[in-house]
Phi, psi and omega in degrees: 000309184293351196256013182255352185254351180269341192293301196273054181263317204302334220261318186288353208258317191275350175294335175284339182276323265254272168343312181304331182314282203308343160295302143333308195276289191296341185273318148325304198292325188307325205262320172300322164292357174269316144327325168270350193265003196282301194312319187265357208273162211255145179275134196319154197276115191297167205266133185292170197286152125348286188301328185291306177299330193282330166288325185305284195288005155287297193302337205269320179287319139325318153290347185267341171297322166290333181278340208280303183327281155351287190287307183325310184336281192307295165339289204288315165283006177253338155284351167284323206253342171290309189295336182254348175302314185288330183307301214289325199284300209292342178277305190282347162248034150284310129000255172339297199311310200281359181284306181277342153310304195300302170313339170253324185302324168246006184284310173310285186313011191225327185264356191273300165294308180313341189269325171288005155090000179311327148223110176325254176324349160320301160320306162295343148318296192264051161228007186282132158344285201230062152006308184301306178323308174308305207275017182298320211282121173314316172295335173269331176286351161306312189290342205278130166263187215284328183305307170315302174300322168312266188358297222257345165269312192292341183301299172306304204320294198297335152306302164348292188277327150346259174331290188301342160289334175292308159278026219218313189267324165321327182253000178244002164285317193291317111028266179285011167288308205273315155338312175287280183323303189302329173316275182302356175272298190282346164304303171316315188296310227299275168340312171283319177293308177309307184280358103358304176276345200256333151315311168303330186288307193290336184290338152341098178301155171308325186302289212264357173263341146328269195316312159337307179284333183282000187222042135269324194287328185253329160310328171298304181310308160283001165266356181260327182287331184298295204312335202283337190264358152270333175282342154312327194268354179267359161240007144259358150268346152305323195285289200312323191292322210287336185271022164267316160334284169323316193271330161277007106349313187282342197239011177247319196118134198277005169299266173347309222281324177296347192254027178300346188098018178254028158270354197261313189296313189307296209277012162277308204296280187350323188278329191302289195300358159276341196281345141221034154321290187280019180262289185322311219276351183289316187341131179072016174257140202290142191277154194199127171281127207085027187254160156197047180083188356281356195246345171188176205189151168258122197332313198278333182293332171273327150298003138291324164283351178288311194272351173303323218274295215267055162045018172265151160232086203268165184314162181282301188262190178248021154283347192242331169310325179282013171254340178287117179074212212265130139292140207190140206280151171308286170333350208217014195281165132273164178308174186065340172280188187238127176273178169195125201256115171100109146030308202260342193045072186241013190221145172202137170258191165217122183274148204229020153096134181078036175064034194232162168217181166221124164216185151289108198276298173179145184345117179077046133233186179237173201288156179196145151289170185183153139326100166274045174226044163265358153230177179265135197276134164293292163161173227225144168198167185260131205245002181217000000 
């Protein structure tokens, strides 16, 4: 007995291990499938260049320039359609009124026959929606004198006009419904490309908001280089035209020589130095969408009020300003003209001579002079 009970000590000792094997195992396996799915797992998406954000975030403030077009767009037309909505509502109760002047005007002709007993049922004849329908009838229109009847003609004509104001006024509420909704559709796109960008911007290291400024730092710099060599060549074609001046002047004579078309030239530089005069004194107020001064402004809002100052009254966005005056070649721009940027022409300045502008650039920055070739140009016109 005793040497059956030492047999089975051993067989209780490895049955306790056994589990522990098995544990040990599925905890390897565990660990190994997790290891393959670490291995197929699709790999994190790598973090974009400097360069890549700075294009991302140009694109995205372009896109809040278009939408800001957009929204300006709408602003102006749903204030035209407010303004005609209220004209139409104020037409149709002027109307109404002389409707119902007229309408107590035959309730008295009517209550006036009934009391001389001349016709029973008149009253209800002129106080009727449509009068006319009674008065069809030969016989009552006999008994009618002529002032009566005239009356009884302006009572329609003005129901007419009534009605048709009403629906009129009616279609231009719906009109401005949609104006209004479109308003808030591009204020929202604008509020999204801005928070998009400005997400990109905070995810930045101090380390990559450096390097950012430094390639901000050389796009300005070759955009300074651009402006400078048009302004060389735009100042030996100013030299060659005044001396080509001269010589037809020495050969006509300055009588001949004065009727050159340089009264038409004068009175453009004139309207230029107020538009920018009043260009100059906005410098450092801030860009803001949908502005249109006096404390901050949106590209197009500030060429409209620039040119405002020099007694132009030009369009709210810049799809419809780049339709206003003359077209002109970069070469050929003057102080005063209007640049304009970008594929979509969602952007605009005012050139100030030497290959420079002055605008509202984008959200966190202020009125600035600049290159205008610090973006890519659309093209340019003159508006007076």
């Amino acid at each position: 007995m005793p040497a059956l009970a030492s047999h089975r000590k051993p067989r209780t000792r490895v049955r306790t291990t056994t589990p522990a094997v098995g544990l040990t195992t599925a905890a390897l396996a565990s660990v190994t499938l997790l290891s393959t799915q670490s291995a197929t797992a699709a790999p994190a998406e790598p973090k974009p260049s400097i360069e890549e954000v700075q294009k991302k975030v140009d694109a995205l403030y372009r896109q809040a320039g278009t939408a800001t077009q957009e929204y300006n767009r709408a602003k102006s037309a749903s204030a035209e359609q407010r303004s005609k909505v209220d004209a139409l509502l104020e037409a149709a109760a002027q109307r109404a009124d002389k409707l119902n002047e007229t309408r107590r005007e035959l309730g008295s002709y009517a209550a006036a026959q009934y009391r001389s007993g001349a016709i029973a049922p008149t009253a209800t004849f002129f106080l009727a929606d449509d009068p006319q329908s009674y008065f069809d009838q030969d016989q009552l229109m006999a008994r009618m004198t002529s002032q009566q009847q005239k009356t009884v003609n302006e009572f329609r004509t003005q129901q007419k006009e009534a009605a048709a104001k009403r629906v009129e006024a009616t279609k231009s509420l719906e009109t401005l419904t949609e104006s209004q909704a479109s308003l808030r559709t591009s204020k929202q796109q604008v509020q999204t490309k801005l928070t998009e960008a400005r997400s990109l911007l905070s995810k930045l290291t101090a380390e990559e908001k450096a390097r950012l400024a430094e390639l901000e730092r050389k796009k300005e710099a070759e955009a300074k280089r651009k402006a400078e060599d048009l302004a060389r060549k735009q100042a030996a074609a100013d030299k060659a035209e005044s001396e080509r001046a001269k010589e037809e002047t020495a050969g006509q004579g300055t009588a001949a020589g004065s009727g050159s078309g340089t009264g038409s030239d004068s009175g453009y530089a004139s309207k230029a130095e107020k538009v920018l005069a009043f260009a100059r004194a906005q410098i450092g107020k801030p860009y803001v969408w949908g502005a249109t001064g006096p404390s901050s402004y949106d590209c197009s809002g500030l060429t409209q009020a620039a040119w405002k100052a020099a007694g132009v009254n030009l369009p709210r966005t810049t799809w419809d300003q780049v339709e206003v005056g003359t077209r002109v070649a970069t070469a050929n721009l003057k102080p005063g003209d209007l640049v304009f940027f970008y594929d979509d022409i969602s952007h605009v300045g005012i050139y100030k001579g030497d290959g420079m502008m002055i605008h509202a650039p984008k959200p966190g920055a202020n009125v600035r002079e600049e290159s205008i070739y610090y973006m890519p140009i659309y093209g340019s016109v003159r508006p007076a």
